[in-house]
Biotite code that builds the C-alpha atoms (Angstrom):
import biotite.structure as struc

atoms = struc.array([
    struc.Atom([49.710, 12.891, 31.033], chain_id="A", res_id=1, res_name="UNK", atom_name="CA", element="C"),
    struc.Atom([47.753, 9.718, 31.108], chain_id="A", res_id=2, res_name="UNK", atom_name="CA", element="C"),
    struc.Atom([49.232, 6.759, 29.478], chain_id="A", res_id=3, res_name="UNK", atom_name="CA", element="C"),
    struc.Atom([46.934, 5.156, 27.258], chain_id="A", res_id=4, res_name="UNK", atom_name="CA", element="C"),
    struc.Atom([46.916, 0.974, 25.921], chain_id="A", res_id=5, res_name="UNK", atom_name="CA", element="C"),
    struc.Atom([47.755, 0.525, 22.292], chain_id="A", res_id=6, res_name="UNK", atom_name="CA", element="C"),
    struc.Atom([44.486, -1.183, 21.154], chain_id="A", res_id=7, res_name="UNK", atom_name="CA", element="C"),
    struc.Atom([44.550, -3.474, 18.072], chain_id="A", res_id=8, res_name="UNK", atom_name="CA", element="C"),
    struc.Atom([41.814, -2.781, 15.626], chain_id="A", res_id=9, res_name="UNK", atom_name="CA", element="C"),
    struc.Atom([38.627, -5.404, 16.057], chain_id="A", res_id=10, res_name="UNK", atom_name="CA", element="C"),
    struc.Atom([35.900, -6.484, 14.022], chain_id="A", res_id=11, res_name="UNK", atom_name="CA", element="C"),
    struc.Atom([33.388, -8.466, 15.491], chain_id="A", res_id=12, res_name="UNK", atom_name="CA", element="C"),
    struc.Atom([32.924, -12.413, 15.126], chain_id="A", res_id=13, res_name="UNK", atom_name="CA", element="C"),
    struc.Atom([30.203, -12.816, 12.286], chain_id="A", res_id=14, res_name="UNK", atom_name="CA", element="C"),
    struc.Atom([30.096, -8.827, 11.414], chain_id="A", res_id=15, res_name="UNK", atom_name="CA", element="C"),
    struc.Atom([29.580, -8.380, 7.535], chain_id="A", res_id=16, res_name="UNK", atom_name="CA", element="C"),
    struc.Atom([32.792, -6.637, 7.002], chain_id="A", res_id=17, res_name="UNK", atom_name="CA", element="C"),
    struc.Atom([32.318, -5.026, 3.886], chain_id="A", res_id=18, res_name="UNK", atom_name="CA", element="C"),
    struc.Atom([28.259, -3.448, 4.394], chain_id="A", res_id=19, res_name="UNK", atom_name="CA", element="C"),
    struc.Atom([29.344, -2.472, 8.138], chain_id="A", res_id=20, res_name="UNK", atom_name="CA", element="C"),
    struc.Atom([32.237, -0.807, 7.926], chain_id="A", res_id=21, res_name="UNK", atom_name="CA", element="C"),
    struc.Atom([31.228, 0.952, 4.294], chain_id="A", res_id=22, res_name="UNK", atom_name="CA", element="C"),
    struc.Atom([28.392, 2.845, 6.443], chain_id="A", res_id=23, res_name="UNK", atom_name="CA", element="C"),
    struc.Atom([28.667, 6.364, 7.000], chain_id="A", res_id=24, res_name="UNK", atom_name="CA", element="C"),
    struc.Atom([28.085, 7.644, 10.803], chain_id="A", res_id=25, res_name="UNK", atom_name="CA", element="C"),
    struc.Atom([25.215, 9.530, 11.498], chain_id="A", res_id=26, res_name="UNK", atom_name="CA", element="C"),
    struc.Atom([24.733, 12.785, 12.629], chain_id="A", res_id=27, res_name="UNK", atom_name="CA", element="C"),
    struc.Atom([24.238, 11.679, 15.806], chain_id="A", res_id=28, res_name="UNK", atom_name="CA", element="C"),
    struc.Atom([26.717, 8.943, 16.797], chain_id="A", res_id=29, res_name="UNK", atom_name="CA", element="C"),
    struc.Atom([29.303, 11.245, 15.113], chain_id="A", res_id=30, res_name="UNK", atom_name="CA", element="C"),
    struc.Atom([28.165, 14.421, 17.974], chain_id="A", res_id=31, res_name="UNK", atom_name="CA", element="C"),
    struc.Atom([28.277, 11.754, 20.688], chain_id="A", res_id=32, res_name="UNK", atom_name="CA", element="C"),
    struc.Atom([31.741, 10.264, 19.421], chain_id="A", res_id=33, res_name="UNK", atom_name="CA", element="C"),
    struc.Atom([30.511, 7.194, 18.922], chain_id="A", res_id=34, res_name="UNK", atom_name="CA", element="C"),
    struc.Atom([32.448, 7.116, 15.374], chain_id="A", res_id=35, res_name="UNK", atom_name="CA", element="C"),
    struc.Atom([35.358, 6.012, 13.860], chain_id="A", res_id=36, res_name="UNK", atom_name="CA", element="C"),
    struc.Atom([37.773, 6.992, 10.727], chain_id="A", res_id=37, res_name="UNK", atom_name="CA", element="C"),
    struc.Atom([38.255, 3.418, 8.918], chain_id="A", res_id=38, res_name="UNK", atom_name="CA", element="C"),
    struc.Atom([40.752, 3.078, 6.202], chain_id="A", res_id=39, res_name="UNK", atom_name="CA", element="C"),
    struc.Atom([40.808, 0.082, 3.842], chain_id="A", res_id=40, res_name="UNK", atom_name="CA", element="C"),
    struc.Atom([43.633, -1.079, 2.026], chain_id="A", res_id=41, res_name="UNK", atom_name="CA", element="C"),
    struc.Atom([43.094, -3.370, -1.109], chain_id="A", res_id=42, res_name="UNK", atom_name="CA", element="C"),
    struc.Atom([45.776, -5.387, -2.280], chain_id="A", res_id=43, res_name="UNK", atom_name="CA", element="C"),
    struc.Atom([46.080, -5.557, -6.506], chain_id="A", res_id=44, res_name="UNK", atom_name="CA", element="C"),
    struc.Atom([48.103, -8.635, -7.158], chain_id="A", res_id=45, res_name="UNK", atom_name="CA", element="C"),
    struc.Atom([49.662, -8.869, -10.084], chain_id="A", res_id=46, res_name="UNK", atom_name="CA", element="C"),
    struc.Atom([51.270, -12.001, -11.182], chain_id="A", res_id=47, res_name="UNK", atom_name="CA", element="C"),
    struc.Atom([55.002, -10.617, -12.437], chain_id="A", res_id=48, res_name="UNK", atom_name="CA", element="C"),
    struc.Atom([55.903, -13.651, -15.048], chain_id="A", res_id=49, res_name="UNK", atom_name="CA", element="C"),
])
């Protein structure tokens, strides 16, 4: 079994975070598995006094 490199996810330098990675994949990138799943996480601070 090959061993594989833990990668750290990347954004590019100057990539619009938000409008890039909200895009959906096409048909196409998805057949050639040129896709990815990407999860957000949103924090909802709440000040507790």
């Amino acid at each position: 079994m090959e061993k594989r490199k833990k990668e750290e996810p990347t954004v590019a330098p100057g990539m619009d975070d938000y409008e890039q990675l909200k895009k959906d994949a096409t048909e196409e990138d998805i057949k050639k598995g040129d896709s990815t799943t990407v999860t957000r996480l949103s924090l909802d601070e709440v000040d507790p006094s």
